[in-house]
N, C-alpha and C positions, 0 to 999 in steps of 0.2 A: 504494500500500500504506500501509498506519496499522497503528501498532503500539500497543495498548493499555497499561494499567498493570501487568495481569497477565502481562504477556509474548505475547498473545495475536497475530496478527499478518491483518488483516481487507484483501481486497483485493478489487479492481471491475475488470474482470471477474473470477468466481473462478476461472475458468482462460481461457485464450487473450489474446487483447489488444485491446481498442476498436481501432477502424477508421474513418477518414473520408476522404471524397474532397474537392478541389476544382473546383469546377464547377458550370453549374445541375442541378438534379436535372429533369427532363423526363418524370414519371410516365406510365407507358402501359398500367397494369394495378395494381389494386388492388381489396382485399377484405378486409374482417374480420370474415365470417360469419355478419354482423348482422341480413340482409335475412329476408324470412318466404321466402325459397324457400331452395335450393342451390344456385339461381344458374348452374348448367350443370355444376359439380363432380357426378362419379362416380364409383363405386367398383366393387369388384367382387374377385371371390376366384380362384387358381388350385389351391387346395387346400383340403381341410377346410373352411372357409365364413369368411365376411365378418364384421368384426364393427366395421366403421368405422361410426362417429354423429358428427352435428354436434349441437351441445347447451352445457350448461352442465356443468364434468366434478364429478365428487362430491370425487376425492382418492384414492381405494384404489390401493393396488398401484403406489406411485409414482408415481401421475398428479396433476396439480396440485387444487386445489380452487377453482381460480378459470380461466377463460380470460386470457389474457396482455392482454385490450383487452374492454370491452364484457363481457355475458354466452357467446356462441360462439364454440367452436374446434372443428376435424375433430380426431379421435382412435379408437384401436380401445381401443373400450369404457371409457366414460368414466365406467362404474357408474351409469349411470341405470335407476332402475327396481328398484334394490336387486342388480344386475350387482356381479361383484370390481372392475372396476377390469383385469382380464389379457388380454394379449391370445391368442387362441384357442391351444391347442398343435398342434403342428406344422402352425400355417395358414401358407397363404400370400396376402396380400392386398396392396391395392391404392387409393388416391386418385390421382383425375385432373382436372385445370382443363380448363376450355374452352378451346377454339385462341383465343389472341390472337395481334394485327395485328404484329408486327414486321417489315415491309418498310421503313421509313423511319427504324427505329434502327441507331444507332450505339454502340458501345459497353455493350449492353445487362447488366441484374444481377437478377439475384435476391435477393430478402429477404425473409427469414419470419423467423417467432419458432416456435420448437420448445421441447418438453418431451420428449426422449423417454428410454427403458429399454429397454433392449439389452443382455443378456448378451453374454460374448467370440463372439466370428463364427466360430468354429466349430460353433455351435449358433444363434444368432441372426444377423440381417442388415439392414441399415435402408440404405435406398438412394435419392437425389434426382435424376430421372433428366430430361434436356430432352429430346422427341421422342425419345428411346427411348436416348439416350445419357447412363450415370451421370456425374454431376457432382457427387456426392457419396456416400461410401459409413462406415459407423458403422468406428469403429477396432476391430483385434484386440481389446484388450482388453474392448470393448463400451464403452457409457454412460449411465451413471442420472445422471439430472441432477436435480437440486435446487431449479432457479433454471427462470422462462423465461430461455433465452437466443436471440441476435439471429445468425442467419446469414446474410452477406451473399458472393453464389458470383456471379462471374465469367462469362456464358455466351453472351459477346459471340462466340465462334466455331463457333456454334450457334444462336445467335437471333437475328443482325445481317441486315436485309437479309429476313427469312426470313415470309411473309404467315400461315403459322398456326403457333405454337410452344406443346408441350403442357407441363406440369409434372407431374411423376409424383411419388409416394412410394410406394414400397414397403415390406414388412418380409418376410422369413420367421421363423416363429419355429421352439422347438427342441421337441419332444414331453414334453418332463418340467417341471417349474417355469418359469412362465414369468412376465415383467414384464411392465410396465403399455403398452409399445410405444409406437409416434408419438403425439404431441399437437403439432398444427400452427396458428397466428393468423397474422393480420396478413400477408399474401399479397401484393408487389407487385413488378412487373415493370418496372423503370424503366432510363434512360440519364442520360448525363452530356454535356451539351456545355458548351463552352468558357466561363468566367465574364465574358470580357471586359465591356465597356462598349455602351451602348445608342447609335446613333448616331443617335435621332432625340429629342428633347428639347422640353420642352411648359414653360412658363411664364405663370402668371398668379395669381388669388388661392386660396388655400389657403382658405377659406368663401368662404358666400355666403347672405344673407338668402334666407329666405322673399320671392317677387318680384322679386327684383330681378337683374338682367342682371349677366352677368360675362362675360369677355371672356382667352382664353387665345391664346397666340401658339406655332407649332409649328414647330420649324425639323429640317430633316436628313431631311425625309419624302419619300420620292420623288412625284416630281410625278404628278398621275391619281390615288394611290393610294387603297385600301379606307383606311376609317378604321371606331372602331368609339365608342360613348358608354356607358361600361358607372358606374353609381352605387352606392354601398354607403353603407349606414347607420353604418359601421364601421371601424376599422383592421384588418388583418392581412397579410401577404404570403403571396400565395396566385400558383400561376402560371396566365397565362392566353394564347393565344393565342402559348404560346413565351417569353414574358418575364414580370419577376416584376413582381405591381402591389400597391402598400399596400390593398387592397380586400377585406372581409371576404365571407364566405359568409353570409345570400344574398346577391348582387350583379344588377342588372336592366340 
């Protein structure tokens, strides 16, 4: 929190509280809506009609004016095309991911970036649901949000282990005034394992000419084992094969 001259009192996050883990992050599903397709995301209505678009959103009706990342985010009715910005009255709809692989996580999470509007849940309802069980549901009082904000859900006893895991969002809305409902980015499916230390270790020159031989020495490697030679024009730590390598994107 910072507290200004005027007395004013400005805080990050504006409500709830930052969040981080210790561990590698082990990404096993990611998206930010950028591609020319949907990419296997569906939708579809159980009442009144559908009004979810992937797009760039306009702003009306509480919905942001920018995607949280890139130009695309999923949302119902994003005002393109000269649309309010609301989501349908008394619809009820629906966004769904493709099954991704979770047999071989541990520890698994969800994280997205949301914008959404949701009057109190007596009339409105916004719900994040894994394979058809809520893992998230909009509070009593409802919530217009102002800001994107970062949700990161827990859904390790649900998706650990488990070879196709779906993500849902729903909303129902209420039949008289209605807000701007879900705006969803940045979509990823990842785990956490252990940070410990790398037991197999590589030593020799950090460059090397144009032609000329260099010579590295690799200890802690089991004997027989795969090995891989992967080059980058660049720094970054990016992970590969499990562990993390100073190696930028592209890498050959």
């Amino acid at each position: 929190e910072a507290t200004c001259a005027d007395g004013a009192i400005q805080r990050l996050p504006r409500s709830g509280w930052q969040r981080f883990h210790v561990g590698r992050r082990a990404q096993i599903y990611a998206t930010d809506f950028e591609g020319a397709s949907d990419a296997g995301w569906i939708h579809g209505s159980t009442a009144v009609g559908d009004d979810w678009m992937r797009g760039d959103p306009v702003g009306n009706s509480d919905d942001p004016a920018d995607a949280a990342s890139g130009t695309n985010c999923w949302g119902n009715d994003l005002g393109i095309g000269g649309l309010n910005g609301k989501v349908l009255a008394a619809s009820s709809s629906w966004l769904e991911s493709p099954a991704v692989d979770c047999s071989t996580a541990s520890g698994t999470r969800l994280r997205f970036a949301r914008w959404l509007a949701v009057r109190q849940n007596v009339t409105d309802q916004a719900r994040v649901l894994v394979n058809g069980t809520v893992v998230w549901e909009s509070p009593a009082a409802g919530s217009i949000d102002d800001a994107w904000l970062t949700h990161d859900l827990d859904i390790s006893a649900i998706a650990d282990g488990t070879p196709s895991v779906q993500v849902r969002f729903e909303i129902d809305a209420s039949g008289g005034i209605t807000p701007g409902g879900w705006n969803v980015d940045d979509i990823e499916i990842y785990a956490l394992r252990p940070s410990g230390t790398d037991s197999v270790t590589m030593s020799g020159p950090a460059t090397g000419l144009p032609g000329q031989s260099v010579q590295f020495t690799i200890v802690g490697a089991p004997p027989s084992g795969s090995w891989w030679l992967i080059a980058s024009g660049s720094v970054a730590f990016t992970e590969r094969f499990g562990a993390i390598f100073d190696l930028a994107d592209p890498a050959s």
